[in-house]
C-alpha positions in Angstrom: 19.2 107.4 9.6 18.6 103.6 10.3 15.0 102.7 10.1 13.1 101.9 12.9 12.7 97.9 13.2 8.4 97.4 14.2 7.2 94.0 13.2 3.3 93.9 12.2 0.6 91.8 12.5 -2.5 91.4 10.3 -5.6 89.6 11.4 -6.8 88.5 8.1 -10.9 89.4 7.8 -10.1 92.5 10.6 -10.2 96.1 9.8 -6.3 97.2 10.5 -6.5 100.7 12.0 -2.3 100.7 13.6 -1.3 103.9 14.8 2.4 104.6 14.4 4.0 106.9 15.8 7.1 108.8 14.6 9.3 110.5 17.3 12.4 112.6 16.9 15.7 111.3 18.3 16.4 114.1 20.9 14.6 114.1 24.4 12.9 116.8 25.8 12.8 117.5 30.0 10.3 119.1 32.1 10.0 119.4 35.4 7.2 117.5 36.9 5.8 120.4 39.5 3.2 118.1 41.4 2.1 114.6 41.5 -1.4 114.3 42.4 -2.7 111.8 45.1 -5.7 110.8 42.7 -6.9 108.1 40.9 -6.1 107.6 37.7 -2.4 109.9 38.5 -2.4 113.2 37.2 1.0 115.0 36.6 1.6 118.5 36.7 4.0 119.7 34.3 3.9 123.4 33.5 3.7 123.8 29.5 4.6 119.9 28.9 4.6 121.1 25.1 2.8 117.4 24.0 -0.2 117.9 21.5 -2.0 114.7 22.6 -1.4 111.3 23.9 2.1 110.5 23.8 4.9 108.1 25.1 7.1 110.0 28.0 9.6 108.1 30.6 9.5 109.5 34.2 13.1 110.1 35.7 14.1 110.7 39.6 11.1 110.9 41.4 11.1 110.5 45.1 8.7 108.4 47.2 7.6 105.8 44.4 10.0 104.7 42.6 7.4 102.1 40.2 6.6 105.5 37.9 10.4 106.2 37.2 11.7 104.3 34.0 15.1 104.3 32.1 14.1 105.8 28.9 17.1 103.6 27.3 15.9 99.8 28.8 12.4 100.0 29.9 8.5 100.9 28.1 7.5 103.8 28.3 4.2 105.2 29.9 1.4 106.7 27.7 0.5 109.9 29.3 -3.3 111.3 28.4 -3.0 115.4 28.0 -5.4 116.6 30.2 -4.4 120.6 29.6 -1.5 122.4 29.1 0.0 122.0 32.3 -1.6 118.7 33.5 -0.7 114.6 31.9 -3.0 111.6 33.4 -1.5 108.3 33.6 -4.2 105.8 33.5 -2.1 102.9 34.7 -1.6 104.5 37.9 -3.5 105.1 41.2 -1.9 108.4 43.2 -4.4 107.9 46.0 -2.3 107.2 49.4 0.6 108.6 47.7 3.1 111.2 48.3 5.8 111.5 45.2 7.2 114.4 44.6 9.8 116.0 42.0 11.0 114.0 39.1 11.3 114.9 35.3 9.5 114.1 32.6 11.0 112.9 29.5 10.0 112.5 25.6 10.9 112.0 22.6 9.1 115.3 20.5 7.0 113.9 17.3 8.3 114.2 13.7 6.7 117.6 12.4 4.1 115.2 9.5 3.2 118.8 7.9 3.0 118.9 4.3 4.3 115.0 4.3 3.5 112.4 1.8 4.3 108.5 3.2 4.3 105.2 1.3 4.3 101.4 2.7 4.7 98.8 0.5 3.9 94.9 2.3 4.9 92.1 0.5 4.7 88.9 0.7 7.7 86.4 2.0 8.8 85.6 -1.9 8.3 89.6 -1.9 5.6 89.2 -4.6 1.6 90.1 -4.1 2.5 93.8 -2.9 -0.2 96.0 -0.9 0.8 100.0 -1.7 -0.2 102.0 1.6 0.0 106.0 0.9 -1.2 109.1 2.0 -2.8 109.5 -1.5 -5.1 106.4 -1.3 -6.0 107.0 2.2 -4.3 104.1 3.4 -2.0 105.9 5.7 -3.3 108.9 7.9 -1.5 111.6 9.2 -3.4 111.9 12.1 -1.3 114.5 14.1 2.3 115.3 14.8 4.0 112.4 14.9 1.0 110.1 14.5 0.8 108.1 11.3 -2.3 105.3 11.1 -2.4 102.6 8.9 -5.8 101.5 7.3 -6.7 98.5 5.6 -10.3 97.3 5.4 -12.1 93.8 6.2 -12.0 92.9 2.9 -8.5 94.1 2.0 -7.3 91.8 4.6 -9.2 88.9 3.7 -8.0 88.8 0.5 -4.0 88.5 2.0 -3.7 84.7 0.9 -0.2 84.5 2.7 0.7 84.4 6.1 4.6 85.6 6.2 5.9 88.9 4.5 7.8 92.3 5.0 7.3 96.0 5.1 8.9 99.4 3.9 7.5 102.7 5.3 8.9 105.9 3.4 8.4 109.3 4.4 8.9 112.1 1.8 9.3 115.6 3.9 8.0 119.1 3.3 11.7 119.8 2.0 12.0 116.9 -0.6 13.5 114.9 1.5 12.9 110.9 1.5 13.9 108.9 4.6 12.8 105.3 5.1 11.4 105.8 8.4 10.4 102.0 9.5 10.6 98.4 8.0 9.9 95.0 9.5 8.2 91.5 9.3 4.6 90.6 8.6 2.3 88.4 9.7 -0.3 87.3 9.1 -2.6 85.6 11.5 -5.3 83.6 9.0 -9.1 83.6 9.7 -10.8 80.9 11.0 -14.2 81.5 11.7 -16.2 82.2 7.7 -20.5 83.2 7.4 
């Protein structure tokens, strides 16, 4: 598998609390039974199958074409789960509205059960590393799919260089070890001191 390619920033003297989250490369599709007329939209999809709030393209609906997205070119929407049956989509005002059918699409999250996961961030010379694990409490496995890293105030006022690189591994349940994500650093120095 080719890692995923997510550049970071750091605001040096900032808690870092970055959600990450881990999808799996297959797309699921539901039927979208009803869009509401309401304000903020709400979606009716009968056993959408999402834990919590999660990425999801919208595909062929009729009568307002602005919610459908190709889930291969364009962002996706971040759908709030209301219930079981029922996604709100905060972006969007239903109210005058008449859309119907359509499909919702998304990408299920990685199954994070019994997981361990390590980030190392370096520095540009790749010197000055900052481990990141499950262990320390530096990465949280927050949910399926939903990794969030943690570094405190002070950890990221002592980062005394501006330009580095990640590496996030995940070891599986199974054993397995995949390098799930890797990218540049930056770091965005503070200017304002007590």
């Amino acid at each position: 598998m080719q890692p995923a390619r997510l550049n970071m920033r750091i605001n040096q003297g900032a808690t870092l609390r970055k959600p990450l989250l881990l999808m799996q490369p297959v797309y699921e599709y539901k039927p979208i039974t009803a869009i509401q007329a309401t304000a903020p939209l709400l979606l009716t999809v009968d056993a959408h199958g999402l834990a919590g709030d999660w990425p999801i393209w919208i595909e062929g609906v009729t009568g307002w074409g602005e919610l459908s997205r190709d889930k291969t070119r364009q962002p996706f929407h971040l759908a709030k789960v209301i219930d079981a049956d029922t996604l709100e989509l905060n972006a969007f005002n239903g109210t005058g509205r008449n859309a119907t059918g359509g499909m919702l699409v998304y990408q299920p999250p990685v199954d994070l059960t019994g997981c361990t996961a390590r980030m190392f961030i370096r520095d540009a010379s790749g010197a000055q590393p900052l481990e990141l694990t499950t262990e320390n409490d530096r990465l949280v496995i927050a949910a399926p799919g939903r990794l969030i890293i943690t570094l405190t105030a002070a950890e990221t006022a002592a980062i005394t260089w501006t330009q580095g690189r990640y590496d996030l591994e995940l070891t599986m349940s199974n054993g397995d070890v995949t390098r799930w994500a890797e990218g540049d650093v930056v770091v965005s120095r503070e200017v304002t001191h007590d």
